[in-house]
C-alpha positions in Angstrom: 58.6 -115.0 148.8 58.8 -118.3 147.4 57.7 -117.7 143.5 54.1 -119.9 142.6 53.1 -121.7 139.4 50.0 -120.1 138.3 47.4 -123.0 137.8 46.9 -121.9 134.6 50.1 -122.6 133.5 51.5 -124.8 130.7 52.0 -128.4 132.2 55.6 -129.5 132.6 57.1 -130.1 129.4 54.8 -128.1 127.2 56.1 -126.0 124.1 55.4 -122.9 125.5 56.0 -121.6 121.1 56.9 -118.1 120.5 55.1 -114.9 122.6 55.8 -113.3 119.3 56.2 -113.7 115.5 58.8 -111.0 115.2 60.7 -111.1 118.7 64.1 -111.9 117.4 64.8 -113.9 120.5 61.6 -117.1 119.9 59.9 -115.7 116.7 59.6 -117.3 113.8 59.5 -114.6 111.4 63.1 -113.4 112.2 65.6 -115.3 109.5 68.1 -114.8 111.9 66.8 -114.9 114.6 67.8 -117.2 117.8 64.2 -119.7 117.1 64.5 -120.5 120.6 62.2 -123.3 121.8 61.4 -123.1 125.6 59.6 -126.0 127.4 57.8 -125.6 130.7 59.6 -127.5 133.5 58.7 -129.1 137.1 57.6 -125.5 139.3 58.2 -122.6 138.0 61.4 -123.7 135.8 61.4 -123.7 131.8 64.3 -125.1 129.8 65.3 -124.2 126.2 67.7 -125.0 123.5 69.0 -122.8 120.4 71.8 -123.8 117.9 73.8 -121.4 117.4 74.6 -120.6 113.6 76.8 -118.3 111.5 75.2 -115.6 111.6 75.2 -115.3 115.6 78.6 -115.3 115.6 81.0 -112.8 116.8 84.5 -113.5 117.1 85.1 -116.1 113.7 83.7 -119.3 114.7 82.4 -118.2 118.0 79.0 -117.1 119.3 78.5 -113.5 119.8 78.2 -112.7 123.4 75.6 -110.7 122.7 73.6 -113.1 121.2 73.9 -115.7 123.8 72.8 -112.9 126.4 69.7 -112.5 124.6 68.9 -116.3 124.3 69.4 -116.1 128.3 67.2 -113.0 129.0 64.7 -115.0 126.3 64.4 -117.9 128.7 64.2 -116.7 131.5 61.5 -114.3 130.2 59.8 -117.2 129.4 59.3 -118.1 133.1 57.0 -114.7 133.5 54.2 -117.3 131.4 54.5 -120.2 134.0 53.6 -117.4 136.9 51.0 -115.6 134.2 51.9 -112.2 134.3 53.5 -109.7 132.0 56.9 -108.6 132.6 60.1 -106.9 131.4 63.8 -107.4 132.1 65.0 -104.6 134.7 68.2 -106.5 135.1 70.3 -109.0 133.6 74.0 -110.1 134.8 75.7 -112.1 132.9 79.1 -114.5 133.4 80.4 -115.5 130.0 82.0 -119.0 131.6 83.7 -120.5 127.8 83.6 -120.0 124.5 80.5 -121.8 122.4 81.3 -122.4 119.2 79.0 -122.1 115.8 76.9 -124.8 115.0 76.8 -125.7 118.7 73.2 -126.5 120.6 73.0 -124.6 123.8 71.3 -126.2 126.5 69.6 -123.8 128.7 67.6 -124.2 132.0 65.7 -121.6 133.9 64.1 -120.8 137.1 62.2 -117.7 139.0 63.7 -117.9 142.8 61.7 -115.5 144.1 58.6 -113.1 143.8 58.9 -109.8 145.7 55.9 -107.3 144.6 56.4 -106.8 141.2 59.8 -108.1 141.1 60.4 -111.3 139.7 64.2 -113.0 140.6 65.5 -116.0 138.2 68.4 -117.6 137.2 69.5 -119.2 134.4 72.6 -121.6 132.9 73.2 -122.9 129.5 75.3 -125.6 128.5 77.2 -127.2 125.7 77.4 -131.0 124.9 74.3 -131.7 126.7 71.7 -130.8 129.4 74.3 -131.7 131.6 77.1 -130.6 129.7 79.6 -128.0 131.1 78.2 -124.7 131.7 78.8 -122.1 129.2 77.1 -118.9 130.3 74.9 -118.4 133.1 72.6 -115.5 134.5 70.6 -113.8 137.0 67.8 -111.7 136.2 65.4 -109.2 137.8 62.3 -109.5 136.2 59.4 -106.1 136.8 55.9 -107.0 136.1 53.7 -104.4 134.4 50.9 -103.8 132.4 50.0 -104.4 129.2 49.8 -100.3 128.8 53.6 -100.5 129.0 54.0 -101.7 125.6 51.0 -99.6 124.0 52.0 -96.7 125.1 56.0 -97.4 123.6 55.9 -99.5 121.1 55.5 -98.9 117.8 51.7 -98.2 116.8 51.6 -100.5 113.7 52.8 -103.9 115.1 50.9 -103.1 119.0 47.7 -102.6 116.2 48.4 -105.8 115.1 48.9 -107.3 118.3 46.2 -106.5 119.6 44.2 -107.3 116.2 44.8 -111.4 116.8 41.7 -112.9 117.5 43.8 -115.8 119.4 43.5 -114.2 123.0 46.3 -116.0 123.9 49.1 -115.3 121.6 47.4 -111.3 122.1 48.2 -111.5 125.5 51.7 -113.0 125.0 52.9 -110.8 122.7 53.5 -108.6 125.7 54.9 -110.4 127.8 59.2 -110.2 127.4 61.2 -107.2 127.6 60.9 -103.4 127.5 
């Protein structure tokens, strides 16, 4: 099915800010962390940026391929808060397309093609030099929604304590809402 934009949604081009303080991916209390930024789009599409700096690096110089998986599977996790549901990455395929050096802004643009059930289908690209720069990496992900018992009964019982401590209702629900 054809995904839908929850009318609760973030308008288009709202920070959607971190889902978590310590999610190395958006969170801010990660020094080295990615501190990505992702924006709602038009639909159900969100796009991002995140410069990439030494300590992301892999090869000398270069991102870590690693790392710029994770800033992909971190946007396009953000999409799960344009449709309002909580959900984890089942899969995530990645094409490494050229190399993105340190210091370099990476441009990234998401969107959920589908809704099937609990499944949730996106893709993703990110590019260098610009929004419409050459692409760089790009993926396709298959999100699975689930409940907020997913996490409690996993995570770490200090931190889903303090999680579920925040009096702000939103960023309590939104701490749960990327990854397994």
């Amino acid at each position: 099915m054809a995904p839908v934009r929850h009318p609760d949604a973030p308008p288009p081009g709202e920070l959607l800010g971190a889902h978590y303080d310590h999610c190395f991916g958006c969170g801010d209390g990660q020094p080295h962390g990615l501190h990505l930024q992702a924006r709602a789009g038009e639909g159900v599409r969100v796009s991002a940026e995140f410069t990439v700096r030494p300590a992301h690096q892999g090869a000398p110089g270069l991102a870590h391929g690693g790392v710029l998986a994770t800033a992909l599977d971190e946007t396009l996790g953000s999409l799960n808060w344009l449709l309002r549901v909580i959900a984890v990455t089942g899969r995530l395929e990645t094409d490494f397309v050229r190399p993105v050096p340190v210091d370099t802004v990476l441009h990234l643009d998401a969107e959920v093609t589908a809704v099937h059930g609990r499944k949730i289908y996106s893709t993703a690209t990110g590019r260098i030099g610009g929004p419409d720069g050459p692409v760089a990496v790009r993926a396709d992900a298959l999100f699975i929604e689930v409940k907020v018992d997913h996490f409690i009964e996993n995570g770490r019982p200090e931190e889903i304590r303090a999680a579920m401590a925040d009096p702000d209702q939103v960023r309590r629900t939104r701490a749960f809402e990327v990854n397994p």
